[in-house]
C-alpha positions as CSV (number, residue, x, y, z in Angstrom):
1,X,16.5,4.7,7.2
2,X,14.3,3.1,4.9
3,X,12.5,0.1,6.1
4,X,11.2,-2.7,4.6
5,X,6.8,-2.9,5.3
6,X,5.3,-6.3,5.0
7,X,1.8,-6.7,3.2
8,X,-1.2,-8.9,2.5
9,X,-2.9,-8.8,-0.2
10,X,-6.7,-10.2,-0.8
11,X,-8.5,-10.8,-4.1
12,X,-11.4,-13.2,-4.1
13,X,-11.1,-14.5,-0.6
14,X,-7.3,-15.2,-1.4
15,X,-3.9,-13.9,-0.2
16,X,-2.4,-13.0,-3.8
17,X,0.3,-11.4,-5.8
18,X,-1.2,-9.9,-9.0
19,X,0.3,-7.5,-11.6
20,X,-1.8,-4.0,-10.6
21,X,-2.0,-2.8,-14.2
22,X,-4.0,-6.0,-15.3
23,X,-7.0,-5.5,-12.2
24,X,-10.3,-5.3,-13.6
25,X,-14.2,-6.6,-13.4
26,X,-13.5,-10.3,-14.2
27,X,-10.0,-10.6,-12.6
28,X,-6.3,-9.5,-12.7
29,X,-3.0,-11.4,-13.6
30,X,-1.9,-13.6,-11.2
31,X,1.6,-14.6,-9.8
32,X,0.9,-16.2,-6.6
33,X,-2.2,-17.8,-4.9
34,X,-1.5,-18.8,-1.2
35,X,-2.5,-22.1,0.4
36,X,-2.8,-20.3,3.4
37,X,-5.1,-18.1,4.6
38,X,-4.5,-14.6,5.8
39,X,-4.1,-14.9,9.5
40,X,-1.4,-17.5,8.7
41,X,0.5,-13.8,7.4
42,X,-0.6,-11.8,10.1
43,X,0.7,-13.9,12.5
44,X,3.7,-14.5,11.0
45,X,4.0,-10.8,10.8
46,X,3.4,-10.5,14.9
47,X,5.9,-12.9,15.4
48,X,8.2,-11.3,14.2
49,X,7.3,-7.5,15.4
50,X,6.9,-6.1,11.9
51,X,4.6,-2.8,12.4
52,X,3.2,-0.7,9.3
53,X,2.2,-3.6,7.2
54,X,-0.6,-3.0,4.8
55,X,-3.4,-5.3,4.3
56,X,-5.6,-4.2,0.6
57,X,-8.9,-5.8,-0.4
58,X,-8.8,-5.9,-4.2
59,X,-12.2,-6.2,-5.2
60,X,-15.4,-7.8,-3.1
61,X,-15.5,-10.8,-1.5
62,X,-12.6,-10.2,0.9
63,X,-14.3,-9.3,3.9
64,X,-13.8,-12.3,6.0
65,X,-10.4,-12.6,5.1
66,X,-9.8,-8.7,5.9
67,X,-11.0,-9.6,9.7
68,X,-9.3,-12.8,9.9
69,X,-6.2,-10.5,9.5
70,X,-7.1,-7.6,11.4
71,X,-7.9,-9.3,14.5
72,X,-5.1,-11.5,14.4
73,X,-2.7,-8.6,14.7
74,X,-4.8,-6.1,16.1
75,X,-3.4,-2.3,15.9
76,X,-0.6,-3.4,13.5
77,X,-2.1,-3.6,10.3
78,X,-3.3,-0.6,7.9
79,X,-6.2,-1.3,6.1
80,X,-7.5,-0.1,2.5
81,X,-9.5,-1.3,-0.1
82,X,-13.1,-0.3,-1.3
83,X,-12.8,2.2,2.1
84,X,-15.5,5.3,2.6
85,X,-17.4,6.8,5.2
86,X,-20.2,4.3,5.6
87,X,-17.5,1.3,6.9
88,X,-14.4,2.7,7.6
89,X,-15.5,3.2,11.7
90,X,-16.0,-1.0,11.1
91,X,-12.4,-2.0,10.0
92,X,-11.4,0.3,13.1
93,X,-13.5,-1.9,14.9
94,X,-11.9,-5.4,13.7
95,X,-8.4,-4.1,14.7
96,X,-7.1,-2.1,12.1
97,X,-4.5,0.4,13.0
98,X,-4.8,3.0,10.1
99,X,-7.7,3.3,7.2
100,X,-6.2,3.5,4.2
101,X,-8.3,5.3,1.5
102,X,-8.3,6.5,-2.1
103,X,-11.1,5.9,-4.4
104,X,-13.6,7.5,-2.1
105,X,-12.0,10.9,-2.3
106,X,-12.8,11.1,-5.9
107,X,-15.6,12.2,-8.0
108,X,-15.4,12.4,-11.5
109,X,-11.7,12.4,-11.7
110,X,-11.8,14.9,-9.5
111,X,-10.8,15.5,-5.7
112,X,-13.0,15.8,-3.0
113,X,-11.8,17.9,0.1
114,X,-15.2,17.8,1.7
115,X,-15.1,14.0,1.5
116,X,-11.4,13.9,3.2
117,X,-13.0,15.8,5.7
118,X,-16.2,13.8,6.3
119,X,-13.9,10.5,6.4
120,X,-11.2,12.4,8.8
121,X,-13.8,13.3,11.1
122,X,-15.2,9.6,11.7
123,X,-11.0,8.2,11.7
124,X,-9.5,10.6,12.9
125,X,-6.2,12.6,10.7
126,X,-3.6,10.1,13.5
127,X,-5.3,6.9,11.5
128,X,-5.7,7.9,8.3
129,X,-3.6,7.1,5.1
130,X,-3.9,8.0,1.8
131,X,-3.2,5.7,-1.1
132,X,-1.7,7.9,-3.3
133,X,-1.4,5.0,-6.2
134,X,-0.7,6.4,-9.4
135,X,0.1,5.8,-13.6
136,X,2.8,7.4,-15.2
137,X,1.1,10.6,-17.8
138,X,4.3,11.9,-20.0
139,X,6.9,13.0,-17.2
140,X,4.7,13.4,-14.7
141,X,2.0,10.8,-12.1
142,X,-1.5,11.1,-11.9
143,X,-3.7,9.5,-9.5
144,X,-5.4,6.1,-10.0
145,X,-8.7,5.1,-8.7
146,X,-11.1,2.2,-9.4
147,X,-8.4,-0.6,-8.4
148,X,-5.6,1.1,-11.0
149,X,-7.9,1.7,-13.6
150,X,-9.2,5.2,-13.8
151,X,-6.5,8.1,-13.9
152,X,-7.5,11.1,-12.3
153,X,-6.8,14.7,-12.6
154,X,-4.7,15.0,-10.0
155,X,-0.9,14.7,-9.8
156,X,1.2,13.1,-7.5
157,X,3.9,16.2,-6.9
158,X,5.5,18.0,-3.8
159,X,2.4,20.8,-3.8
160,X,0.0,18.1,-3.3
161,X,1.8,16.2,-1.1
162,X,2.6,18.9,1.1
163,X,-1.1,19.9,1.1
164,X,-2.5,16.7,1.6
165,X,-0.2,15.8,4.6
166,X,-2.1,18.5,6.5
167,X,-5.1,16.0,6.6
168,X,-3.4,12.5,7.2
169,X,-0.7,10.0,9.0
170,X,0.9,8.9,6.0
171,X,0.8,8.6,2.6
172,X,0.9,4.7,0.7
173,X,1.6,4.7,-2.9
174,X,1.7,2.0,-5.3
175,X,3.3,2.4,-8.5
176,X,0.7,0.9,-10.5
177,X,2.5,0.6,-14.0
178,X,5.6,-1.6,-12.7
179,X,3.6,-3.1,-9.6
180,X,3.8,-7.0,-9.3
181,X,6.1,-7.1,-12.3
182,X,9.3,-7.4,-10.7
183,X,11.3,-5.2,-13.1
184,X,13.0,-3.4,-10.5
185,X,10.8,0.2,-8.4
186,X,9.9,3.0,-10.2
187,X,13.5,5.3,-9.7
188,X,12.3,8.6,-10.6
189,X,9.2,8.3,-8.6
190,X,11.1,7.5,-5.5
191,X,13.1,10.6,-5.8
192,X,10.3,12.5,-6.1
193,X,8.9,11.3,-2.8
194,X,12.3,11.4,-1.1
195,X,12.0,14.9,-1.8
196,X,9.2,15.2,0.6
197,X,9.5,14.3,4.3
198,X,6.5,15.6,6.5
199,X,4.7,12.6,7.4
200,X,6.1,9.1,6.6
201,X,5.6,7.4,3.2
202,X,5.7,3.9,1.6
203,X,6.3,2.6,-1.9
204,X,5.0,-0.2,-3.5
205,X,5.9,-1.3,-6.9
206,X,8.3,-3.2,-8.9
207,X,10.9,-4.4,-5.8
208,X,12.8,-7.6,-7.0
209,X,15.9,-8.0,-4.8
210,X,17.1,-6.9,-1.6
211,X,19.0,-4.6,-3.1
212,X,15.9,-2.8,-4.2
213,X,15.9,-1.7,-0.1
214,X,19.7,-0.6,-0.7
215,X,18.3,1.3,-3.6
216,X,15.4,3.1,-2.4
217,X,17.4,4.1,0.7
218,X,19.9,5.5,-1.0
219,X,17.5,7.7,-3.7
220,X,15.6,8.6,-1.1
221,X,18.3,9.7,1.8
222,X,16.0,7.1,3.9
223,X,13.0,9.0,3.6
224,X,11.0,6.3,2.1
225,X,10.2,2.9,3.3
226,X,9.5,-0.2,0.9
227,X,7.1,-2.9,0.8
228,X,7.9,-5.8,-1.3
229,X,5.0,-8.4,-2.6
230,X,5.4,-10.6,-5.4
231,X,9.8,-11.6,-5.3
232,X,9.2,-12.6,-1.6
233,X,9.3,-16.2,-1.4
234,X,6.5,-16.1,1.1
235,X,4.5,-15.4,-1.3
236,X,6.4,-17.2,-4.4
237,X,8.6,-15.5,-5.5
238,X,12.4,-16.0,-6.1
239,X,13.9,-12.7,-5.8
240,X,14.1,-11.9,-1.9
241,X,13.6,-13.9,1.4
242,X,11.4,-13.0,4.3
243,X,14.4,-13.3,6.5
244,X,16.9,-11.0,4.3
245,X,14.3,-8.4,5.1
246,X,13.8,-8.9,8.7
247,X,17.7,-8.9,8.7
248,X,18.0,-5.6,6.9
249,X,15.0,-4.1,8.6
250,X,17.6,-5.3,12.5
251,X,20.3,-4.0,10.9
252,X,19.0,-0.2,10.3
């Protein structure tokens, strides 16, 4: 059954809710700046024994916040964001359960086996998640890199999902043309993923009500779990409650 996956995300030393499409160099559309800092969600998080969370760094300056969180709920929380083989052994270190990485496996648009492999052999294929983020080309999704921004060459589609499975834990993907809109998940891409059920995978993107989680469970026979960012009143928003999803996520 589908779950509901809580997150944190970090721009500029903050716990925010942005709108993905709009991140770039000097900043990124904001819905929601927390007061509090991100422990304050980890533990929150550990209180209530949610697992599979996702905490992202968008951008530099999030280091001390990514730790704050990591160590708070230590082996609980996935980590990704700016992610390569120089400091990926070091978010392992803080408490992270999985790396989560995306960017790194590209080069010039296109992807880099020999880099999954040199960051597989320092994390290990049992921690390692690929953010399979992508934009919307015609009919079909390609790949973004460089927080959203570049499009790559390659698509998001049951060959390379079954291929790329071989090499990881589970796959994350953001749907970056709806995400932190709140204009309801990206329907056809769920079905595509539902279609695909190897390794567990998470979509992110769009979700305004609970019954987005009704939704994606249905389209996707179960097969896909949801995270939800900028309608959760915890961080804002108006169209779903923290507790409505830790009911639904008791009741499955």
């Amino acid at each position: 059954m589908t779950k509901f996956r809580p997150c944190i995300d970090l721009h500029q030393g903050c716990v925010k809710q942005i709108i993905g499409g709009s991140l770039n160099d000097s900043g990124a559309k904001t819905n929601f700046i927390s007061e509090y800092d991100a422990a304050y969600y980890a533990k929150l998080y550990q209180q209530h024994a949610l697992t599979g969370g996702h905490v992202i760094a968008l951008g530099p300056n999030n280091e001390a916040q990514v730790k704050l969180a990591l160590e708070t709920y230590p082996n609980q929380l996935q980590f990704g964001g700016g992610v390569n083989d120089t400091n990926a052994a070091r978010y392992l270190e803080y408490g992270a359960s999985h790396i989560i990485v995306t960017s790194y496996l590209f080069e010039n648009k296109q992807f880099s086996f020999e880099k999954l492999e040199r960051i597989k052999s320092i994390v290990g294929k049992d921690r390692l998640v690929l953010d399979l983020s992508c934009r919307k080309v015609g009919n079909s999704w390609f790949i973004a890199t460089d927080r959203w921004q570049t499009v790559t060459d390659l698509e998001v589609n049951l060959t390379t999902l079954n291929e790329l499975s071989k090499h990881c834990a589970e796959f994350l993907i953001h749907a970056a043309d709806v995400e932190g809109l709140q204009q309801g998940i990206d329907e056809q891409l769920v079905m595509l993923l539902a279609q695909f059920t190897a390794i567990p995978v998470t979509y992110a993107g769009g979700a305004r009500s609970i019954e987005d989680l009704e939704l994606v469970n249905t389209l996707s026979n179960g097969n896909v779990d949801l995270t939800i960012g900028s309608a959760l009143d915890i961080f804002g928003g108006s169209g779903i409650t923290f507790d409505q999803c830790l009911q639904w996520n008791q009741s499955k």
